[in-house]
C-alpha positions in Angstrom: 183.2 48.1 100.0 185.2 51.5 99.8 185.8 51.6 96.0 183.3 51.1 92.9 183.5 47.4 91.5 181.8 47.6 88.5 181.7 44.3 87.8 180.8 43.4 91.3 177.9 46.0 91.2 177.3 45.3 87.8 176.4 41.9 88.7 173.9 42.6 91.6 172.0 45.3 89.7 171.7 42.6 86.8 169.8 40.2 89.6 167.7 42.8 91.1 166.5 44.2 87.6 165.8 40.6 86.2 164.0 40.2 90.2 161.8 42.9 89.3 160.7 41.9 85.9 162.4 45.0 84.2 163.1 45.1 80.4 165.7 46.9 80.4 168.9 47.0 77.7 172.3 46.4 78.3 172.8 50.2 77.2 170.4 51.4 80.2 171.9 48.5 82.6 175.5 50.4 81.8 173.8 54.2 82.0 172.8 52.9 85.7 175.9 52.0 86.4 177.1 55.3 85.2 175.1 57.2 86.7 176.0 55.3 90.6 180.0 55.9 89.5 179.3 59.6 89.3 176.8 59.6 92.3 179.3 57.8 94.3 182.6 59.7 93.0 180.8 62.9 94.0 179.2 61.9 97.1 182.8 62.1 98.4 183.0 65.9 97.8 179.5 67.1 98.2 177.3 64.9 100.4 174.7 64.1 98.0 173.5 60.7 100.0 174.5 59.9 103.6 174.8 56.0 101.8 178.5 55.7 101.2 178.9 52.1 100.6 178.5 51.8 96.6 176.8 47.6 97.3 174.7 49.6 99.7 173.8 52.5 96.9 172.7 49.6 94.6 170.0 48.4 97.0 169.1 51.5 98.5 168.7 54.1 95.4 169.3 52.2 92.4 166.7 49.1 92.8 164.6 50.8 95.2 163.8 53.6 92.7 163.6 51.1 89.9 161.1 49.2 91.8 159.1 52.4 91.7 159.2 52.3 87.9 156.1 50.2 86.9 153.8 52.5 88.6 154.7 55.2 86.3 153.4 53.1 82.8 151.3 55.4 81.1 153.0 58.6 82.3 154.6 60.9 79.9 156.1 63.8 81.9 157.2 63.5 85.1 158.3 66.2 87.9 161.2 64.9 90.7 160.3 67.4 93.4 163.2 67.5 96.0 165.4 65.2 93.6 168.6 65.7 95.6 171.1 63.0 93.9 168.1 62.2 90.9 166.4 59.4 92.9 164.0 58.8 91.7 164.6 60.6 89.0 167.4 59.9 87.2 166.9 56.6 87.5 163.3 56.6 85.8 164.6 59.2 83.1 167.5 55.9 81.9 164.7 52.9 82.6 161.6 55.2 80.4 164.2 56.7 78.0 160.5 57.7 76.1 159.7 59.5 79.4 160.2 63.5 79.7 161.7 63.6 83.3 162.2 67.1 85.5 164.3 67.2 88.6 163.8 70.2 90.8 165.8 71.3 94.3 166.3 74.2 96.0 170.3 73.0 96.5 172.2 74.2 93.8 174.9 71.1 94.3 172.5 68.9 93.9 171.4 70.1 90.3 175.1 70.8 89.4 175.5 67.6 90.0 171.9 66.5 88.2 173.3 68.5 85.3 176.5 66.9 84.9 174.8 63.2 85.0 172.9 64.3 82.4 175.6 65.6 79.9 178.3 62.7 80.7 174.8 60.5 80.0 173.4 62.2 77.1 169.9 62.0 78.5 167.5 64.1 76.2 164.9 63.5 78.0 165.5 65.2 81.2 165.9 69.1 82.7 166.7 70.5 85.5 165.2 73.5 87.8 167.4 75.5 90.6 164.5 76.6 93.0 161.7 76.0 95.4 158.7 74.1 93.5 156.3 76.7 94.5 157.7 79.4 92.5 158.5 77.3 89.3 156.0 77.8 86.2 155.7 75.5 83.5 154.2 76.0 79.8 153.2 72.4 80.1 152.1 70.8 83.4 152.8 67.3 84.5 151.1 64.1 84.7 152.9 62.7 87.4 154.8 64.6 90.2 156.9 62.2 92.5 158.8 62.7 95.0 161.2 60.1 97.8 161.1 60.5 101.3 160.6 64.3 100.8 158.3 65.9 102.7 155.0 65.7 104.6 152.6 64.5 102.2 150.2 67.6 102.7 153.2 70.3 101.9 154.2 67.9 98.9 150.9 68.1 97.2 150.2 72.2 98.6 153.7 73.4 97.3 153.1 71.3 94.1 149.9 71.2 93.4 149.6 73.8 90.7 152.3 71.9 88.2 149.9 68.6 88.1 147.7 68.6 84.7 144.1 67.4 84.9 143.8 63.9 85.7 147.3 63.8 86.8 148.6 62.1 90.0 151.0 62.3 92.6 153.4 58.9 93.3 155.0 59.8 96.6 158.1 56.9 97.8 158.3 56.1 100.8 159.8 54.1 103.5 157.3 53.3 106.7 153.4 53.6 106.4 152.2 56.7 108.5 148.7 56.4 108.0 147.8 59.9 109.8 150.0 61.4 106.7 147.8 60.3 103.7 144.5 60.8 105.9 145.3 64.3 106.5 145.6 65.6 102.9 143.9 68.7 102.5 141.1 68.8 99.9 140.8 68.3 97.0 143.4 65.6 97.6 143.3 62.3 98.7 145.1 59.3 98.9 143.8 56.7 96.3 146.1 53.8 96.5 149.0 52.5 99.2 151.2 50.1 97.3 153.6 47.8 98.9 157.2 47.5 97.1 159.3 44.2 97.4 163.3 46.2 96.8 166.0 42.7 96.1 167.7 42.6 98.8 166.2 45.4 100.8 165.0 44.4 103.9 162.9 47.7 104.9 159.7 48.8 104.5 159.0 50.5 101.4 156.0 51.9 99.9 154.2 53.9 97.0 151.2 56.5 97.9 149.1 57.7 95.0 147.5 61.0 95.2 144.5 62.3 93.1 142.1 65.3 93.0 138.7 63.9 94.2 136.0 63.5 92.3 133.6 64.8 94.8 135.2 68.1 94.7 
């Protein structure tokens, strides 16, 4: 499929999110869909995703990041490092509405684009930083920073480290289990949980690694 079919889309996100046991409203279901017309409309100018296919984008960002979203319950702030297109990001900030969600990439297309989603949205609860991670400073740190398919897991947690709060985790997505990636975190970090994800109609490998300061340390 070359153009957006709403109702067409509209229909397979509907299964996938009643799959995954989501509560979510119509208003979000439509804000999702809002956000994939934008994401594919400007995908056309600026490369955000190298997924062109809108029925493929459903699968591959929408209910792949949304089956990501129960293993944030609890959280209340939330840093997207690398958030490219918003995924996860974007997608959490419309599912946890009561969420405060922050995107942050070095690309500045990517946040123009980040910025406009969230205007044509109206979504309060999310900002957006223009620069490398390492050099951002926050009056309030986060509880969870996340991050899909972004970078080794050891550079994700060194670069980042310093914006987690106390008790706060890391929730890295990814795609095929490298177990030399999560056994090689430097210390204090370690990996405290591999969680298997079931995406509708995603047939890939897909995965959730939590990451904690340990309490040895």
């Amino acid at each position: 499929m070359k153009h957006f079919d709403r109702a067409v889309i509209g229909r397979i996100l509907a299964d996938g999110i009643k799959e995954l046991k989501l509560e979510l409203d119509p208003q979000q279901h439509e804000k999702l869909l809002d956000y994939l017309a934008l994401l594919f409309k400007w995908n056309a100018v600026y490369n955000l995703t190298s997924v062109r296919d809108p029925l493929q984008m459903v699968t591959h960002h929408l209910l792949d990041s949304l089956a990501a979203v129960p293993a944030f319950a609890g959280a209340v702030s939330v840093l997207d490092v690398g958030a490219g297109g918003g995924l996860p990001g974007m997608v959490l900030a419309i599912a946890r509405p009561d969420l405060k969600v922050a995107m942050i990439d070095t690309v500045h297309k990517k946040t123009a684009f980040l910025t406009q989603v969230k205007a044509e949205l109206g979504l309060t609860n999310v900002s957006v930083h223009t620069m490398r991670v390492e050099q951002l400073q926050v009056p309030h740190k986060y509880d969870v920073i996340t991050s899909r398919a972004f970078a080794d897991l050891s550079d994700f947690v060194n670069w980042s480290g310093h914006l987690l709060a106390e008790g706060g985790r890391f929730i890295a997505l990814k795609g095929v289990e490298t177990p030399s990636e999560h056994e090689n975190l430097p210390a204090p970090w370690k990996a405290t949980e591999l969680r298997q994800l079931q995406v509708p109609g995603l047939q890939a490998e897909r995965h959730l690694v939590f990451i904690q300061k340990s309490e040895t340390e």
